[in-house]
C-alpha positions in Angstrom: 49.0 -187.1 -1.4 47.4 -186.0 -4.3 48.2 -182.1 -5.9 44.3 -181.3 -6.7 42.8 -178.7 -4.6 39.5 -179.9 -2.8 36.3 -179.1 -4.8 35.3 -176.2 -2.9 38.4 -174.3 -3.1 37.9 -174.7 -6.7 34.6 -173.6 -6.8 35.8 -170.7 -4.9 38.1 -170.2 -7.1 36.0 -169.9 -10.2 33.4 -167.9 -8.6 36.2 -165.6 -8.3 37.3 -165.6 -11.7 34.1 -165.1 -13.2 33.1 -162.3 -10.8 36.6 -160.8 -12.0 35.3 -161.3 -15.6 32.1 -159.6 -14.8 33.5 -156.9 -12.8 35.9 -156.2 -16.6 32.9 -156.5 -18.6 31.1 -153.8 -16.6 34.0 -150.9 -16.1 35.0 -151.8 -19.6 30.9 -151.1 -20.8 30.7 -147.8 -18.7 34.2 -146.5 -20.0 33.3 -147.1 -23.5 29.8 -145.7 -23.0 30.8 -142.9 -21.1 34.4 -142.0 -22.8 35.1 -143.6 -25.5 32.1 -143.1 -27.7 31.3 -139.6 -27.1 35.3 -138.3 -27.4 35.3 -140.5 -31.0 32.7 -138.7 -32.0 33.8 -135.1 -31.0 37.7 -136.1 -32.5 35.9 -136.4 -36.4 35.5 -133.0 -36.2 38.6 -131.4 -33.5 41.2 -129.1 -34.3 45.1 -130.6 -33.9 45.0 -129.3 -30.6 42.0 -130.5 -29.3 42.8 -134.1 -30.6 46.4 -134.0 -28.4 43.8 -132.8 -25.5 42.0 -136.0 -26.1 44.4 -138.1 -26.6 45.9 -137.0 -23.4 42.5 -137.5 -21.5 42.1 -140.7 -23.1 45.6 -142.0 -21.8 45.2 -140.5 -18.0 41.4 -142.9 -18.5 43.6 -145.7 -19.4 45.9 -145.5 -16.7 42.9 -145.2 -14.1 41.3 -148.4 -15.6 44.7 -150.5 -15.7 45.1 -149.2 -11.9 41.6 -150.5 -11.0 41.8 -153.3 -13.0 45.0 -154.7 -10.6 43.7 -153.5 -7.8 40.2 -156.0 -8.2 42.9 -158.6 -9.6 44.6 -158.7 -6.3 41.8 -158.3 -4.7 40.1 -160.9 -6.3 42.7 -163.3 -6.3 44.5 -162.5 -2.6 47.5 -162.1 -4.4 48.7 -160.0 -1.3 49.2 -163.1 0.9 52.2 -164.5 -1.4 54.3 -161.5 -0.6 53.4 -161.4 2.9 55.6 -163.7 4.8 53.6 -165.4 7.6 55.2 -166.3 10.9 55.3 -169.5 12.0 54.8 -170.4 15.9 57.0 -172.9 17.1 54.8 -175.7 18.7 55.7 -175.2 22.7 54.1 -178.5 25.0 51.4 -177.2 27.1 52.3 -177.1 30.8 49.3 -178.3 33.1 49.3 -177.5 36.5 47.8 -179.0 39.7 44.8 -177.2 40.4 44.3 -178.0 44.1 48.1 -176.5 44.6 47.7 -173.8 42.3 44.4 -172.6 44.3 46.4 -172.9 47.9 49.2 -170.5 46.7 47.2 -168.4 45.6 44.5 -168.8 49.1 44.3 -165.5 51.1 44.3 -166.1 54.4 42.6 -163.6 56.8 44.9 -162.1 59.9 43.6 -163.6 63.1 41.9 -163.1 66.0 43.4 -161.9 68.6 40.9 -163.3 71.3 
């Protein structure tokens, strides 16, 4: 028995690296658009307290994308699963049962007539 996955488990498996990829490429756009830029341009011209604001900002940023980042990593990947331990059934024969006899026990008989 061969080691290599079948071919679509692979292509599932790249389809999930590059939307991974893509998913990066576009947080990493919109923070650098939206952050980046705009607080290089205002620290040219900030006073030594304004840059230490900035610099904090710019860490908290950082932390929020490295949180998101491994967050759409696990979820991209199902990392979950490997720390998850999965119980396994033990395989129990399957007891079959006589139907006719099963349908008498359970028969209802109705009480009599007196007459």
């Amino acid at each position: 028995m061969s080691s290599i996955p079948p071919p679509q488990h692979r292509r599932r498996t790249y389809a999930a690296v590059l939307l991974y990829l893509l998913g990066f490429s576009v947080l990493l756009i919109i923070v650098l658009h939206y952050y980046l830029s705009p607080a290089m341009i205002a620290a040219r011209a900030a006073t030594p307290e304004e840059k230490k604001v900035l610099a904090v900002h710019s860490r908290l940023l950082l932390a929020v994308v490295l949180v998101v980042l491994l967050v759409m990593l696990m979820m991209t990947f199902r990392i979950g699963r490997l720390f998850t331990a999965r119980g396994r059934s033990q395989h129990h024969a399957t007891q079959y049962i006589d139907a006719w006899s099963e349908s008498g026990r359970r028969l209802r008989v109705p009480p009599q007539d007196p007459q």
